[in-house]
N, CA, C and O atoms as a MOPAC input file, in Angstrom:
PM7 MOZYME 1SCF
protein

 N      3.01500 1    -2.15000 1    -6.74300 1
 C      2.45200 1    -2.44800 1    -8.02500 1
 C      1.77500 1    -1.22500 1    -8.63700 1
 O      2.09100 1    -0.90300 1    -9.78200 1
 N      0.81900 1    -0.48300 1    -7.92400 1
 C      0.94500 1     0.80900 1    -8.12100 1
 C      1.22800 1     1.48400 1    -8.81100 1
 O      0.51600 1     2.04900 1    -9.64200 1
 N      3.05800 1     1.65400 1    -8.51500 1
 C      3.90200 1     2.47400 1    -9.35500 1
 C      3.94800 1     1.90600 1   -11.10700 1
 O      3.78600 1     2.83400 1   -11.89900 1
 N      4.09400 1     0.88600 1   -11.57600 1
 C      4.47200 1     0.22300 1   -11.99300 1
 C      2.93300 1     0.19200 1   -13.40300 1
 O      3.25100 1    -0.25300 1   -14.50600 1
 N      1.89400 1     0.52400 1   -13.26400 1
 C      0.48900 1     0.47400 1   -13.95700 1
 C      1.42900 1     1.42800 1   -15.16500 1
 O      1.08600 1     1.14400 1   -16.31200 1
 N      2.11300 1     2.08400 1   -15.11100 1
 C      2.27200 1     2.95600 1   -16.81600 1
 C      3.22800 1     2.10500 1   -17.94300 1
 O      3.38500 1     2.40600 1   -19.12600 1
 N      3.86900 1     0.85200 1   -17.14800 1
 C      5.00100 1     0.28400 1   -17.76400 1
 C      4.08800 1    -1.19800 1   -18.46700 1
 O      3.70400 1    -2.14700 1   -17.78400 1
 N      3.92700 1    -1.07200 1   -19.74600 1
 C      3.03000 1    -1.73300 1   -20.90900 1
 C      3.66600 1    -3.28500 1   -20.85300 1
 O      4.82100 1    -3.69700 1   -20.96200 1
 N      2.62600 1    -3.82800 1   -20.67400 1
 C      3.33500 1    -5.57200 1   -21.22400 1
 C      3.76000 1    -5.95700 1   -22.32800 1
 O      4.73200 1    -6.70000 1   -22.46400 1
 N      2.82700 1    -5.32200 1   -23.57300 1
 C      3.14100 1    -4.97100 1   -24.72700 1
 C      3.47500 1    -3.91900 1   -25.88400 1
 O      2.93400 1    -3.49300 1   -26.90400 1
 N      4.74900 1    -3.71700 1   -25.11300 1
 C      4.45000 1    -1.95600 1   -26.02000 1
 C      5.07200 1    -1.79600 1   -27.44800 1
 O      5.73800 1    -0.78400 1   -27.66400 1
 N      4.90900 1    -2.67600 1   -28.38300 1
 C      5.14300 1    -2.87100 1   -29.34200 1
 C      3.78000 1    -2.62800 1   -30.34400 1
 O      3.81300 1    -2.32200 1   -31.53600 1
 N      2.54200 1    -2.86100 1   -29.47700 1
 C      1.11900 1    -3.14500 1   -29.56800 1
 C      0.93200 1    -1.36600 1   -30.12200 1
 O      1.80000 1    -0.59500 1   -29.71300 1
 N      0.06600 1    -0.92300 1   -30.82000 1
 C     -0.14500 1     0.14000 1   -31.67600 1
 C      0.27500 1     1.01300 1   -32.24700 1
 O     -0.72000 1     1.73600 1   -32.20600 1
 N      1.12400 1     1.66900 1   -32.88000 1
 C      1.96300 1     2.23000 1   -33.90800 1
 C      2.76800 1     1.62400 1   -34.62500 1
 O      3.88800 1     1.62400 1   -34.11400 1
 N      2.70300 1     0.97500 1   -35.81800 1
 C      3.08500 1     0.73700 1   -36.50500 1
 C      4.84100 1     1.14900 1   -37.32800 1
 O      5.60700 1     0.74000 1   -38.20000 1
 N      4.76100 1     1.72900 1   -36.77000 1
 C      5.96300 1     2.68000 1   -37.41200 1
 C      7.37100 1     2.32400 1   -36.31600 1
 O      8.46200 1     1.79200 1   -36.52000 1
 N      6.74500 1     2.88400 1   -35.15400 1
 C      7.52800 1     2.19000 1   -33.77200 1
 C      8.12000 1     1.17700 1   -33.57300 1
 O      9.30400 1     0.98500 1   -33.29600 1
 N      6.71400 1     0.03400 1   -33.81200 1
 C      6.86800 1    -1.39600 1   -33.77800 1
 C      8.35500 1    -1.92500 1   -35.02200 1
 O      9.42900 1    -2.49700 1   -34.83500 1
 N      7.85800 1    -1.52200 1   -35.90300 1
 C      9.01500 1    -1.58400 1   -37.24300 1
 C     10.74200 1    -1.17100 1   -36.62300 1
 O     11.83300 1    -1.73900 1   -36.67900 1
 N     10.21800 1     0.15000 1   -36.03100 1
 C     12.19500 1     0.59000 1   -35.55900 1
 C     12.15600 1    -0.28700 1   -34.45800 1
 O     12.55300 1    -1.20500 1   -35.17600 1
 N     12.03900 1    -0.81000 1   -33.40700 1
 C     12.23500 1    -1.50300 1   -32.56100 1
 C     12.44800 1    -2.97400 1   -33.04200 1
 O     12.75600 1    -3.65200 1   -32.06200 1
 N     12.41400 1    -3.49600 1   -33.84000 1
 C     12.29200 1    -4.80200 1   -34.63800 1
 C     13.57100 1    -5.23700 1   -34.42900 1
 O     13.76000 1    -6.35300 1   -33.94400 1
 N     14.80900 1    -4.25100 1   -34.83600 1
 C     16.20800 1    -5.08600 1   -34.93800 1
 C     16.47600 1    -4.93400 1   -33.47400 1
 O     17.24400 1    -5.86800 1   -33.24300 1
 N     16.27300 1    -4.26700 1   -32.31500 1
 C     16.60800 1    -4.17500 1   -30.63400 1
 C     16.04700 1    -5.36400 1   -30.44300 1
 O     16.84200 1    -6.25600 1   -30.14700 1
 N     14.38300 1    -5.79600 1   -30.55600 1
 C     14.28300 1    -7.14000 1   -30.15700 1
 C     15.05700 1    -8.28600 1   -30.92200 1
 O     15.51000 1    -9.24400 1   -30.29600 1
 N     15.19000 1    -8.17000 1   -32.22500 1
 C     16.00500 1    -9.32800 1   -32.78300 1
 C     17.06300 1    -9.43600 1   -32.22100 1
 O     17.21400 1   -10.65800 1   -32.20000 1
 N     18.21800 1    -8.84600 1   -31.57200 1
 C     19.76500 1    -8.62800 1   -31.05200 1
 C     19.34800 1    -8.51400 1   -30.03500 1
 O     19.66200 1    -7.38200 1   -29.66700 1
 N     18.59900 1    -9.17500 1   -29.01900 1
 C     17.93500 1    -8.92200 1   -27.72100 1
 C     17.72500 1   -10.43300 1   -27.70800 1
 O     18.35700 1   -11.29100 1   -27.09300 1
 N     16.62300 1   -10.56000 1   -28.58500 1
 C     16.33900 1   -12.40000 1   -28.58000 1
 C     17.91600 1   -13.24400 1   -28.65300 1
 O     18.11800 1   -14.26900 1   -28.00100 1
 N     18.72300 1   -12.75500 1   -29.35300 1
 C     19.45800 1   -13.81200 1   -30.09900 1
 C     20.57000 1   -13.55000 1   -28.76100 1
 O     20.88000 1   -14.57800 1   -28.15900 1
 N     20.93500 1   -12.77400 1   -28.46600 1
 C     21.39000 1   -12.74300 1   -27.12000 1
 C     21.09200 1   -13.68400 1   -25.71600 1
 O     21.82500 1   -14.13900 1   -24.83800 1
 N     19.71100 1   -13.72600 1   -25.96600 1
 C     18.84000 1   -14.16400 1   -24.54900 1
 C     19.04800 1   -16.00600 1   -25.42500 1
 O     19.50000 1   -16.80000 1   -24.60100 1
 N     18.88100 1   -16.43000 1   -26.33800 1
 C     18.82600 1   -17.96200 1   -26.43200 1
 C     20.71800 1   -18.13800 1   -26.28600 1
 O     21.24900 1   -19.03200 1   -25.62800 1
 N     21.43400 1   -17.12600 1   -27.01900 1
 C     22.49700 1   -17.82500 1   -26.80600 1
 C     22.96300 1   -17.65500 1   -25.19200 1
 O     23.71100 1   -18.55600 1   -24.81200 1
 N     22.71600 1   -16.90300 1   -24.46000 1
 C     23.02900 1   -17.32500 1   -23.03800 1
 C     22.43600 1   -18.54900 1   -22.31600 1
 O     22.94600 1   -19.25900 1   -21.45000 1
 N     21.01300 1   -18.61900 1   -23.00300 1
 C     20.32200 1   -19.75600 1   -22.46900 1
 C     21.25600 1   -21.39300 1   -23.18100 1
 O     21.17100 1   -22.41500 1   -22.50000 1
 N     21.75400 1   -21.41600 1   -24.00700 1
 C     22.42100 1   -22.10400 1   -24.26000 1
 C     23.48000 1   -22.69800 1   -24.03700 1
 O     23.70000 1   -23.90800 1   -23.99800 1
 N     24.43500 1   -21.47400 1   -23.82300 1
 C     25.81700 1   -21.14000 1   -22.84000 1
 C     25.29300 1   -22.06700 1   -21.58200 1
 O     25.78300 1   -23.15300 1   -21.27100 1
 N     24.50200 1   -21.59600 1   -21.11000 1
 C     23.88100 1   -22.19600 1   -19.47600 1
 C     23.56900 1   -23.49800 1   -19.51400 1
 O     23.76900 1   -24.15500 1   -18.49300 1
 N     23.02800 1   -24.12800 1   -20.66700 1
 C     22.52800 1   -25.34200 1   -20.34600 1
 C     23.78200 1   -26.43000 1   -20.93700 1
 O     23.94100 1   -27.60500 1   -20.60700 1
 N     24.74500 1   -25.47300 1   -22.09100 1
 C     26.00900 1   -26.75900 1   -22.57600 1
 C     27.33300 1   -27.33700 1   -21.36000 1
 O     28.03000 1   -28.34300 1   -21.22100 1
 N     27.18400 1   -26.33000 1   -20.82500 1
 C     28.23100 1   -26.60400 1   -19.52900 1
 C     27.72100 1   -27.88800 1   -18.98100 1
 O     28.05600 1   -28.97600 1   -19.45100 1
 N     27.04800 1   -27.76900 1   -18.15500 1
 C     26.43300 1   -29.27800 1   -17.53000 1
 C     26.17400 1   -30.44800 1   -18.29900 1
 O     26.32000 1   -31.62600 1   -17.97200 1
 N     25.66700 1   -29.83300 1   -19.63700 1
 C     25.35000 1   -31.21700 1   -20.18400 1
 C     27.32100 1   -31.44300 1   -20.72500 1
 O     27.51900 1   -32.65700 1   -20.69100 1
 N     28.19400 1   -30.95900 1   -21.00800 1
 C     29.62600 1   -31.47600 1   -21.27600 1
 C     29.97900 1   -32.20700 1   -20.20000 1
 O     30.57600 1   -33.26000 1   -20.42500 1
 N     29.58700 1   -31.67200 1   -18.24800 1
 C     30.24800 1   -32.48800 1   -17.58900 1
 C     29.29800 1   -33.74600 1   -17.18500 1
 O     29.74200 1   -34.56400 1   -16.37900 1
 N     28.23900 1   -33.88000 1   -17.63300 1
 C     27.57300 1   -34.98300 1   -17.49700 1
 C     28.28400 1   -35.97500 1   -18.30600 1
 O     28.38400 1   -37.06800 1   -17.74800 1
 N     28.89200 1   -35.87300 1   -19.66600 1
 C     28.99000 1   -36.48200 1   -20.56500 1
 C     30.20400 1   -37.00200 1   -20.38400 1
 O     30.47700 1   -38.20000 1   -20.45500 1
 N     31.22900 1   -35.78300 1   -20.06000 1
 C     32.47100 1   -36.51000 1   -19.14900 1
 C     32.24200 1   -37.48100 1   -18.45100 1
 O     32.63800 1   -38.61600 1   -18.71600 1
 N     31.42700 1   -37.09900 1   -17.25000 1
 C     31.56900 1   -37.92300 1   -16.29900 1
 C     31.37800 1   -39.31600 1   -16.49600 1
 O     32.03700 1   -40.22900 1   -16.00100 1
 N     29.87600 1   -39.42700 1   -17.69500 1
 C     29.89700 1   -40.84200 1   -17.57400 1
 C     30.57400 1   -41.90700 1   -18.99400 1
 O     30.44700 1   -43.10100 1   -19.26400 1
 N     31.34200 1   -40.71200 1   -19.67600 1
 C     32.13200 1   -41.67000 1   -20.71700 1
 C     33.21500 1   -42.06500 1   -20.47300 1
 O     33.56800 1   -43.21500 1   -20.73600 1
 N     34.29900 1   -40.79800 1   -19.67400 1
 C     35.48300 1   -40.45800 1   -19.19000 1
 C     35.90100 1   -40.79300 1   -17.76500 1
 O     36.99500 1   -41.18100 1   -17.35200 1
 N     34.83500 1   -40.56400 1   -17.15100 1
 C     34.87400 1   -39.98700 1   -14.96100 1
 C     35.07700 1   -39.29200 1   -14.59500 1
 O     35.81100 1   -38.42700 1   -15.07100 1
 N     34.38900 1   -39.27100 1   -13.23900 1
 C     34.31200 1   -38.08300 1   -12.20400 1
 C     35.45700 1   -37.34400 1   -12.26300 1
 O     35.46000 1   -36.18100 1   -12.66400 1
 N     36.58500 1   -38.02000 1   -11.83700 1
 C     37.58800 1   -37.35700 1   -11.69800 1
 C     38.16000 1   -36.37800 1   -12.82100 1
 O     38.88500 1   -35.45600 1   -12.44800 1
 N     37.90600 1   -36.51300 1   -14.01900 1
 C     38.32300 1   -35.72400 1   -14.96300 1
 C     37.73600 1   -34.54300 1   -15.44000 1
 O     38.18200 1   -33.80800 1   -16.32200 1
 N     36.42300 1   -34.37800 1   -14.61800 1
 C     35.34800 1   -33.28700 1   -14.60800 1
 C     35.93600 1   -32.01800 1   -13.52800 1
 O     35.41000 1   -30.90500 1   -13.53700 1
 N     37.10000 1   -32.36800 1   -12.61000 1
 C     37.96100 1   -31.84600 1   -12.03000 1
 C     38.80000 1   -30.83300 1   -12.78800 1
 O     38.95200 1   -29.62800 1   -12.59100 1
 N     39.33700 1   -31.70100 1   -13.77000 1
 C     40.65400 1   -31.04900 1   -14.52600 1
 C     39.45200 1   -30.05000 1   -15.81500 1
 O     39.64100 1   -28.83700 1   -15.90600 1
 N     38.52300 1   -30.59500 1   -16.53000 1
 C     38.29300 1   -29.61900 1   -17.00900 1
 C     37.73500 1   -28.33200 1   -16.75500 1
 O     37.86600 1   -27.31700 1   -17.43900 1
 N     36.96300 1   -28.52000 1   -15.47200 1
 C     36.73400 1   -27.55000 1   -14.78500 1
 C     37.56400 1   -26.41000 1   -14.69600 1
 O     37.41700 1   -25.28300 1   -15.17000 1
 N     38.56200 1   -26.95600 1   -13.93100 1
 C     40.03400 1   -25.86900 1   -14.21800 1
 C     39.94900 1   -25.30500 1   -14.84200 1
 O     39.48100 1   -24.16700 1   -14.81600 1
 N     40.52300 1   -26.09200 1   -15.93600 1
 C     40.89000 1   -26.20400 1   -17.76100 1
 C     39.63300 1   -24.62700 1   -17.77600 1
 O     39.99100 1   -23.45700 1   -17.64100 1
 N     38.65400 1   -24.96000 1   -17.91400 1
 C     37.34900 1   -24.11800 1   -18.27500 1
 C     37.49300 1   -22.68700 1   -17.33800 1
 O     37.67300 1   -21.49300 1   -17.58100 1
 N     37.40400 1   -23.08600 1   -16.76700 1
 C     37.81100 1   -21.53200 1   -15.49900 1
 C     38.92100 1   -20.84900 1   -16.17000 1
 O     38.77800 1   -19.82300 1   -16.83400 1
 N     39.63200 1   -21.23700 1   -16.04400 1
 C     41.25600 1   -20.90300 1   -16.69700 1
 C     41.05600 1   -20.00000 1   -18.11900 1
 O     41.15000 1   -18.79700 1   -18.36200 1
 N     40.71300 1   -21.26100 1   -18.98100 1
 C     40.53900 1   -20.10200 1   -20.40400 1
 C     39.48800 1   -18.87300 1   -20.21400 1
 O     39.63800 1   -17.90700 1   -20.96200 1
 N     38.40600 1   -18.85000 1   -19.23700 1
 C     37.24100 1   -18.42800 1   -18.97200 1
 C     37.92900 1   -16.73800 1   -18.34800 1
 O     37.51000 1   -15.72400 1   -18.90400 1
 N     38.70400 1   -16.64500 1   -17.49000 1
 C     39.53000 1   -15.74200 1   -16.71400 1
 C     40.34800 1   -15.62800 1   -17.56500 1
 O     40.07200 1   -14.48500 1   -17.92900 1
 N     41.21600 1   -15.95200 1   -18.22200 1
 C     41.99100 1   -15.07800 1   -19.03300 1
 C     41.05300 1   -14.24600 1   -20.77400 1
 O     41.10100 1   -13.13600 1   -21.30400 1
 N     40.52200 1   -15.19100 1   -21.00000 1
 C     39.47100 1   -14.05700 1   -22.31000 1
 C     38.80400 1   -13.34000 1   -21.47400 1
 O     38.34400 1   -12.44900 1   -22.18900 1
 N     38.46500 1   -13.16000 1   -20.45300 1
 C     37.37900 1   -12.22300 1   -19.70700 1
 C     38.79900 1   -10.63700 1   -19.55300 1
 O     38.62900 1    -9.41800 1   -19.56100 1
 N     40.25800 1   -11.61500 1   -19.41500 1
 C     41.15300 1   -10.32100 1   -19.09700 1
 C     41.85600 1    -9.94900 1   -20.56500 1
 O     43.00200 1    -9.50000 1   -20.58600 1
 N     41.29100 1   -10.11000 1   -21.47600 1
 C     41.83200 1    -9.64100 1   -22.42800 1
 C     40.80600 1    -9.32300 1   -23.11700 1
 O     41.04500 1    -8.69600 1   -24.14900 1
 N     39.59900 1    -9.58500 1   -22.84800 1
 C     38.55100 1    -8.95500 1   -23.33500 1
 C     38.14300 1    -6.85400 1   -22.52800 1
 O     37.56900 1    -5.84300 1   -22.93100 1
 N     38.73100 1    -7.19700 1   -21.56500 1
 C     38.64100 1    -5.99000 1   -20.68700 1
 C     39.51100 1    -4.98400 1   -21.05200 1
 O     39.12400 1    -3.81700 1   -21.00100 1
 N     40.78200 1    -5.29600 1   -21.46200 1
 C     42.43200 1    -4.42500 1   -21.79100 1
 C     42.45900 1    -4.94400 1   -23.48200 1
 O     43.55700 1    -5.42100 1   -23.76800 1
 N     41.46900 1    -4.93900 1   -24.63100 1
 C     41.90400 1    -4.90100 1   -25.64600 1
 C     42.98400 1    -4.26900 1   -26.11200 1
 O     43.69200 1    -4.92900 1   -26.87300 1
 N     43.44000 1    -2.73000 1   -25.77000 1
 C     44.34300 1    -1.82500 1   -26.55300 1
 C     45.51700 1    -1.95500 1   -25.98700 1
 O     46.54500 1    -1.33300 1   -26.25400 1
 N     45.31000 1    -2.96800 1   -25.01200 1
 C     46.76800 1    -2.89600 1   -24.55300 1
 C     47.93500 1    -3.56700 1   -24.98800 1
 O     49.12600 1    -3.29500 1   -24.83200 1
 N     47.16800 1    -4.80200 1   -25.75200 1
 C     48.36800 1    -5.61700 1   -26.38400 1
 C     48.15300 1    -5.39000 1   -28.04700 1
 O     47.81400 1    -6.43200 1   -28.60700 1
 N     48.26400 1    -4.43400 1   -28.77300 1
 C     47.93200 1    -4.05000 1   -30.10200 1
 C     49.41300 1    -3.50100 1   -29.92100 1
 O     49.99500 1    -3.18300 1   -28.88300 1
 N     49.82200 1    -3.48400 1   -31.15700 1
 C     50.95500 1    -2.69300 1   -31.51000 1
 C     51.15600 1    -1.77900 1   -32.05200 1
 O     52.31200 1    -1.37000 1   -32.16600 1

C-alpha cells in the first residue's frame, strides 16, 4: 500500500483546465462500463425468460445459437481487411 500513496482517488479534483480535457475519456469510459454492465446482466435475464415461458430445454439451443453468432463476429471482427474487396 505504500507504493501506491501517489496514485489520487480523485484526480480530476484541482485544475480546472485538466478536469475539462479529461471530460470526454471519462464520458467514453462511463458509457463503455454501463454498456458492459448491461451486456452482463441481459444474457441471464433472456435465459431466465426462456426458460420459464418456452423451457429448459430450449435454453440449450440458444445457447449454441448465442455462442455461435458470438465466435464468428469475434472472427470477423479480428480479420476485417480480409474480406473487403
Amino acid at each position: 500500500m505504500r507504493h501506491l500513496r501517489f496514485l489520487k482517488l480523485f484526480p480530476l479534483k484541482g485544475n480546472p483546465v485538466a478536469s475539462y480535457r479529461e471530460l470526454p475519456r471519462i464520458k467514453f469510459g462511463g458509457t463503455l462500463t454501463v454498456s458492459m454492465v448491461i451486456y452482463m446482466l441481459l444474457e441471464p435475464f433472456i435465459k431466465v425468460v426462456i426458460t420459464k415461458y418456452i423451457g429448459l430445454a430450449e435454453v440449450t439451443y440458444f445457447e449454441i445459437a448465442n455462442r455461435s453468432v458470438t465466435q464468428i463476429r469475434q472472427t470477423l471482427m479480428r480479420f476485417p481487411n480480409c474480406f473487403t474487396v
